[in-house]
N, C-alpha and C positions, 0 to 999 in steps of 0.2 A: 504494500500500500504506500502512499505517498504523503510525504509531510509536507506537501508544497500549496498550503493554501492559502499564506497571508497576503497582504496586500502593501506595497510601499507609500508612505505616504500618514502614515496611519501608527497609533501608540499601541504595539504588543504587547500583552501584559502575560508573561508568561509563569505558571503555576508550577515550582520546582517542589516537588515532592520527595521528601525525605524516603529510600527504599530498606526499611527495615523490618521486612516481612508486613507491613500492616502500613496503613497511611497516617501520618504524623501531623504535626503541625504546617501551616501552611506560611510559604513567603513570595512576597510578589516582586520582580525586579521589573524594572522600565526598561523596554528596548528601545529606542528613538529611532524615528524614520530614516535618521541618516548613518544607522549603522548597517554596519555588512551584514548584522544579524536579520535585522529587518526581512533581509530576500531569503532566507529560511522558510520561513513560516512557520508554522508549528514545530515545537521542538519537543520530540518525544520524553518521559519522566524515565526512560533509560537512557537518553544520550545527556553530557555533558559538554561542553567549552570550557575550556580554562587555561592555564598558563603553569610552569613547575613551581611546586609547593601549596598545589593546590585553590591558588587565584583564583578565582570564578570571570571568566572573561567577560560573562553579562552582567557583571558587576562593577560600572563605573567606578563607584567609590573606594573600591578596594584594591582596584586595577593599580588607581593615582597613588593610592596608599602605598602601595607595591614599587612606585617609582616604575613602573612598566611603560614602554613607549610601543605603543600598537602600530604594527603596520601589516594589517589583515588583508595584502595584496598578494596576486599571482599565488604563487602555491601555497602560501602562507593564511589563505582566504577559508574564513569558515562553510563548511558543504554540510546538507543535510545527510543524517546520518541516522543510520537504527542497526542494531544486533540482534539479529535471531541463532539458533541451533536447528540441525537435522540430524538425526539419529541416524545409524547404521543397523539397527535390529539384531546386533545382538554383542554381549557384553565385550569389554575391552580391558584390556591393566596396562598401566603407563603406556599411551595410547602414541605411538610414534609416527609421522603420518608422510605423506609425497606427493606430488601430482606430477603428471607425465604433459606431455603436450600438444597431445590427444583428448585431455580435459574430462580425465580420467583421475579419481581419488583416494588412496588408499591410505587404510589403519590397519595394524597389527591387530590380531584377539587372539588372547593367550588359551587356547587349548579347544579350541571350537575347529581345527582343521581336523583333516582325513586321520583318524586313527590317534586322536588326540593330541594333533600335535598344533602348532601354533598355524592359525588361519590367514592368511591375505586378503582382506575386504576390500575388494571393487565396487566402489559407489560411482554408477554414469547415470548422466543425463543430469546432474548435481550443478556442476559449475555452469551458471550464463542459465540457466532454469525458466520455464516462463509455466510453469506448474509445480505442483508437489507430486509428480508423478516416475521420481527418479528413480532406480535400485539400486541395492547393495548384495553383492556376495561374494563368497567363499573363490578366490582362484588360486589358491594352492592346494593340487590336485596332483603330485609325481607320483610314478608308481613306488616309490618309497620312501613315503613322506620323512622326515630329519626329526627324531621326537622333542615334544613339547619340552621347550628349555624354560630355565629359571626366569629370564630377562627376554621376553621377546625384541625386536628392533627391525622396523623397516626403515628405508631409505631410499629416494631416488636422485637418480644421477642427473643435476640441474642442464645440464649440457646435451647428455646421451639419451636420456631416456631410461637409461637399466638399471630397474629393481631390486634391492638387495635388501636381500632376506638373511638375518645375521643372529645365529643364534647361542647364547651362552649355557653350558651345561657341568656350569661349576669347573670339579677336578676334571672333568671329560675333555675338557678344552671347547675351541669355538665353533662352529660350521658357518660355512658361507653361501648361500645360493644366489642365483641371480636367473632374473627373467626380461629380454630384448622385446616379449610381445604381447608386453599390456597382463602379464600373467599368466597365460593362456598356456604357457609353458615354462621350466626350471631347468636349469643348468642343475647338477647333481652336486649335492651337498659337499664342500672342499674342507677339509680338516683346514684348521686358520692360525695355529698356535704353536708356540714351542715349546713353549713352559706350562708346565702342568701344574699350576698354583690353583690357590684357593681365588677365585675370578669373579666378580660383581659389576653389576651401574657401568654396564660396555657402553658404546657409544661410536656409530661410523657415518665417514663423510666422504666429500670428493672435492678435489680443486682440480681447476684449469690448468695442470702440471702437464703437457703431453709427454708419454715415454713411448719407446719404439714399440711397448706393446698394446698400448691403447691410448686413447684420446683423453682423457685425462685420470690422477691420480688417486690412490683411494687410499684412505688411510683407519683402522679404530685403535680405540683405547680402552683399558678394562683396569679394574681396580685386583690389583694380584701381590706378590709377596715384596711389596717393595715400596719405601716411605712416599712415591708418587706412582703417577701412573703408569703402565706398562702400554706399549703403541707398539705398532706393526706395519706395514707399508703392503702396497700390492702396485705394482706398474704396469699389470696385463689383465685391467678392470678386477679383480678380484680371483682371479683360476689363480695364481698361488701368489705366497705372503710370505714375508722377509720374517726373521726371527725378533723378537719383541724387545724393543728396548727403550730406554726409558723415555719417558714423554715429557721431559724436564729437562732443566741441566740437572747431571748428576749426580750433584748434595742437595737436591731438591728435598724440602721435609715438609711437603704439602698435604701429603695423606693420597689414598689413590682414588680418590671422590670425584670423576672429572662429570662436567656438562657435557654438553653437546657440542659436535668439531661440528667446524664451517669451513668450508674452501669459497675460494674467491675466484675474479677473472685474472689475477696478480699472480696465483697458481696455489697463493698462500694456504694455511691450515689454522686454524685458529678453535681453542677450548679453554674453556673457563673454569678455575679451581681457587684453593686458598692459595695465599701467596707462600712463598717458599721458607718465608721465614716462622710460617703457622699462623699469621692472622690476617687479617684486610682479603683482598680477593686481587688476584692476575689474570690474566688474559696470558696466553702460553702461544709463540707462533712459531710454527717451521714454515720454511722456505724451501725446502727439500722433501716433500713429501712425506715428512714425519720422521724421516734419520734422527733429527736433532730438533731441539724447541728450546729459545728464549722466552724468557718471564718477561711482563711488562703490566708492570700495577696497574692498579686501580684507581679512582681516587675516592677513597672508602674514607680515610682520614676524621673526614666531617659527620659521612652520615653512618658509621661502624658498620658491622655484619650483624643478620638474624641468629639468634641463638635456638635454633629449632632445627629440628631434624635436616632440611635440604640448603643448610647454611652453607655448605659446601661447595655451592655454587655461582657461579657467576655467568649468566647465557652469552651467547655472542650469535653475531648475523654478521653478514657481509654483501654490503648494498652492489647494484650492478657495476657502480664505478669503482668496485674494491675498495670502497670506506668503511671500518668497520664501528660496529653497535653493538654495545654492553650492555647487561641489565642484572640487578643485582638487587638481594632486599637487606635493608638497613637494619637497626639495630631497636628502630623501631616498628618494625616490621611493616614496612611502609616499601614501596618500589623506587627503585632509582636506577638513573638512564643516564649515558655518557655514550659520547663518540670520537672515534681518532679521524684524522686524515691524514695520517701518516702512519698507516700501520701498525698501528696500537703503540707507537714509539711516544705521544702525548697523548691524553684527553681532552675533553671538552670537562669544564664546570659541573659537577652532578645534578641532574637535576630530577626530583622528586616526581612522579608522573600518576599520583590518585587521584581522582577527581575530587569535586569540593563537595563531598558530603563525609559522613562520618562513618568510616571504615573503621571497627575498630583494628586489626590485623588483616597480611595478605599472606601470600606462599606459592607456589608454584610458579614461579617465573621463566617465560620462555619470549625471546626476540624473533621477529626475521624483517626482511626489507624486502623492496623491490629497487627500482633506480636509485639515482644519488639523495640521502638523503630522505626519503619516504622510509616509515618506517611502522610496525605494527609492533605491539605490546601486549603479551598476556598474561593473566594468575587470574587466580580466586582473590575471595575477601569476602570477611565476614562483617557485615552489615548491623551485626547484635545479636544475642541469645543464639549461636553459631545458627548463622542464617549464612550460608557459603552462595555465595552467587557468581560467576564468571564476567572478565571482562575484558577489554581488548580498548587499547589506548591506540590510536592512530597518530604520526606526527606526519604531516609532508612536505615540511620545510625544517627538516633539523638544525638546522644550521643557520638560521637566522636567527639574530640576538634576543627576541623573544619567540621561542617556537608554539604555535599554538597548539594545543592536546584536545583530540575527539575522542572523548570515554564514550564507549558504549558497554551496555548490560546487555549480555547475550541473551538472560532467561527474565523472564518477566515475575515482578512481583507477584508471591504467594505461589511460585516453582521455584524452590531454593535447587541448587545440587547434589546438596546434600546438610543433616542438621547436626553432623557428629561435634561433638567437643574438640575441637583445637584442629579440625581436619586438616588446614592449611597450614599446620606448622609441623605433621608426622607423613608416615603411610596411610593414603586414606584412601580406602574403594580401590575401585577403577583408575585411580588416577595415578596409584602407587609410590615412586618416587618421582615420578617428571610427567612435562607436556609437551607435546611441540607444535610449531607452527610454521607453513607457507604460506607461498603468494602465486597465485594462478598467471598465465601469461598476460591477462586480461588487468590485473592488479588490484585483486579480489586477495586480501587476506582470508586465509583459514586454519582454525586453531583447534587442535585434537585432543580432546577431553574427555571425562565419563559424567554423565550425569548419575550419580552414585547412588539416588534415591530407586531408582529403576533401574541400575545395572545395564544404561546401556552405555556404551560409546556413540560419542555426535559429533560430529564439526561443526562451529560456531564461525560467525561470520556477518558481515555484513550484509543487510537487503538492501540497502540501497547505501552511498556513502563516498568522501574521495577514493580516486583509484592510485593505487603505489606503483603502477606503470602508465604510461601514455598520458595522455589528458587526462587533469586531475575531474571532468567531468564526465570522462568518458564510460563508467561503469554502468551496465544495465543494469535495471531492478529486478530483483528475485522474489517471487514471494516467501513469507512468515513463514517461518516452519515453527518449532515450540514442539508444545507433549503430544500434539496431533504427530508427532513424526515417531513418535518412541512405538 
């Protein structure tokens, strides 16, 4: 549906609704005809505007208060925006997700494949949608399927297309499969390991690295006998893997807790842990396909780390221009957002990215981008009395001296995700220890999550909102998905 039906000219008086399970008190802000808000219209009581540290950008007086200089032009310009979900139909655990480009969707589900082993959800007809009449299913299908591991983990190769299905089974070591067509068929399971350690929280990716065996690089990392991470290299897309070594400099005493690796068009590799010296958070980069990796802080300094179960991490993205995106949660368990343009060699200023209402905590934090600059943001956050709700921060101008932030709320008040005690600070449901998230060619964030209350996995996303490729108007509308989809 469409939120476009004010009129310029004219005083909006817009009702921002406290979402804490229940409707709260009411407060009214003045939009004046000659803001950029104005050509919105209606502004859903799940989308927000603001600025970092939680500004409220329709808030004149607190903008000024803020010492903020607005320049709401070109990509920096506020667009109408809303968050829905679509389910996948059937349940998920740390939901890791890809798109091909073929515009085709996939999530991991831990133990729902052929003879129990971890499934391949193909959801088509999903991205660019003009119905809710998409499907989702099972295409991991080999005649010998790889059985169901601790850590499930898909991944697609941003470049190639090819599927990899990466599976950890503890002492067993790793397996690697991959599929060139849409799923429909698997390359046969490739032993991935050399060291036979105690193995957790893996994690793989690809950069633009070409080697004489394939068109670009692949690399994971898994948490095994040693004070950082253990990494591995593949140069002939994944059919066989270098022996494992360490994913740090050498004295690193990080812990072996890593995020999620990112490659770049630079060929880079990039994953996010504690810093070496045991506290603040790094950004860890090889240049070599994961031989070798340098540390490069954070700047945690101001807003410290979360002291909760996935403190360990720190996300990274890697925008089309090879600039890279941090996200990390603070010590008040709050989201913060930093970017290099230099290769993680400096940062930008932290900048805090909740919207202006009262969150009391968040957790799960996952980045990704699309071009230079555009950027999407995701976790949970609990709202009150553990009301977990999803959300997805948009930037499309990171890089201007005030960058403006489109919060959306993927699920709608009185659909929480889930109502456990502290979910977003432990192992919770479906959503386990992480999330992740892409960007369709089209520049359609999407964000892979469980709705925990129902045990399903869903992709979250925009219906309608700026695009993180092309014209920042250029995204068609989707319709509402919600628990009609579950």
């Amino acid at each position: 549906m469409s939120m476009k039906s004010g009129a310029i000219g004219i005083v909006i008086l817009l009702i921002l609704v406290p979402l804490s399970g229940c409707f709260g008190g009411e407060e009214e802000i003045e939009v004046l005809d000659d803001s950029p808000f104005a050509l919105i219209g209606d502004i859903a009581n799940t989308t927000w505007y603001h600025y970092s540290g939680g500004i409220d950008a329709l808030d004149s007086d607190a903008v000024e208060l803020a010492n903020i200089t607005e320049n709401l032009t070109g990509n920096n310009a506020p667009y109408s925006a809303l968050g829905s979900y679509y389910g996948i139909g059937m349940s998920t655990f740390e939901p890791t997700i890809g798109i091909t480009s073929l515009d085709n969707i996939y999530m991991s589900s831990w133990g729902n494949g052929p003879a129990g082993s971890t499934a391949v959800i193909r959801c088509s007809g999903l991205i660019e949608m003009t119905s809710l009449d998409y499907s989702c299913e099972n295409v991991y299908n080999p005649l010998l399927p790889v059985p169901n591991s601790n850590d499930p983990y898909i991944y697609v190769d941003k470049w190639t297309d090819r599927i990899m299905k990466f599976d950890m089974h503890a002492l067993l070591g790793m397996t690697v499969e991959f599929s060139d067509d849409e799923g429909n068929s698997w390359q046969d399971g490739q032993l991935a390991t050399s060291i036979y350690s105690v193995q957790d929280h893996q994690t793989i990716g690809s950069a633009l690295l070409p080697a004489p065996g394939y068109e670009t690089t692949w690399s994971f990392c898994i948490n095994g006998n040693a004070p950082h991470p253990l990494c591995s290299t593949s140069f002939d897309g994944g059919r066989t893997w270098s022996p494992e070594v360490s994913g740090s400099p050498i004295d690193c005493q990080s812990g072996g807790l890593t995020a999620h690796i990112e490659g770049g068009v630079n060929g880079n590799l990039y994953r996010g842990n504690i810093g070496c010296n045991g506290d603040g958070y790094s950004i860890y980069r090889s240049q070599n396909g994961g031989i070798t990796w340098t540390e490069h802080p954070l700047p945690t300094e101001e807003t410290g780390t979360a002291d909760t179960w996935n403190a360990e991490e720190a996300q990274v993205a890697v925008d089309d221009g090879g600039n890279v995106h941090a996200m990390w949660m603070g010590i008040d368990n709050l989201p913060y957002y930093s970017y290099s343009l230099d290769e993680g060699d400096s940062w930008s200023n932290p900048m805090m990215i909740a919207p202006p209402i009262n969150l009391v905590g968040t957790g799960f934090p996952v980045v990704t981008a699309g071009e230079s600059g555009r950027v999407a943001l995701g976790y949970v956050g609990d709202t009150g009395n553990n009301t977990w709700n999803g959300y997805m921060t948009l930037i499309t101008d990171a890089f201007a001296i005030h960058p403006l932030m489109t919060t959306v709320q993927i699920n709608q008040p009185g659909d929480p995700l889930d109502i456990e005690a502290d979910c977003g600070y432990n192992r919770c449901g479906g959503l386990g220890d992480f999330l992740d998230m892409s960007v369709d060619k089209y520049g359609r964030p999407w964000f892979g999550l469980s709705h925990n209350i129902n045990d399903i996995g869903i992709f979250a996303t925009i219906s309608h909102g700026p695009a993180l490729r092309g014209m920042i108007d250029s995204l068609s509308e989707i319709p509402v998905g919600g628990p009609e989809t579950l």
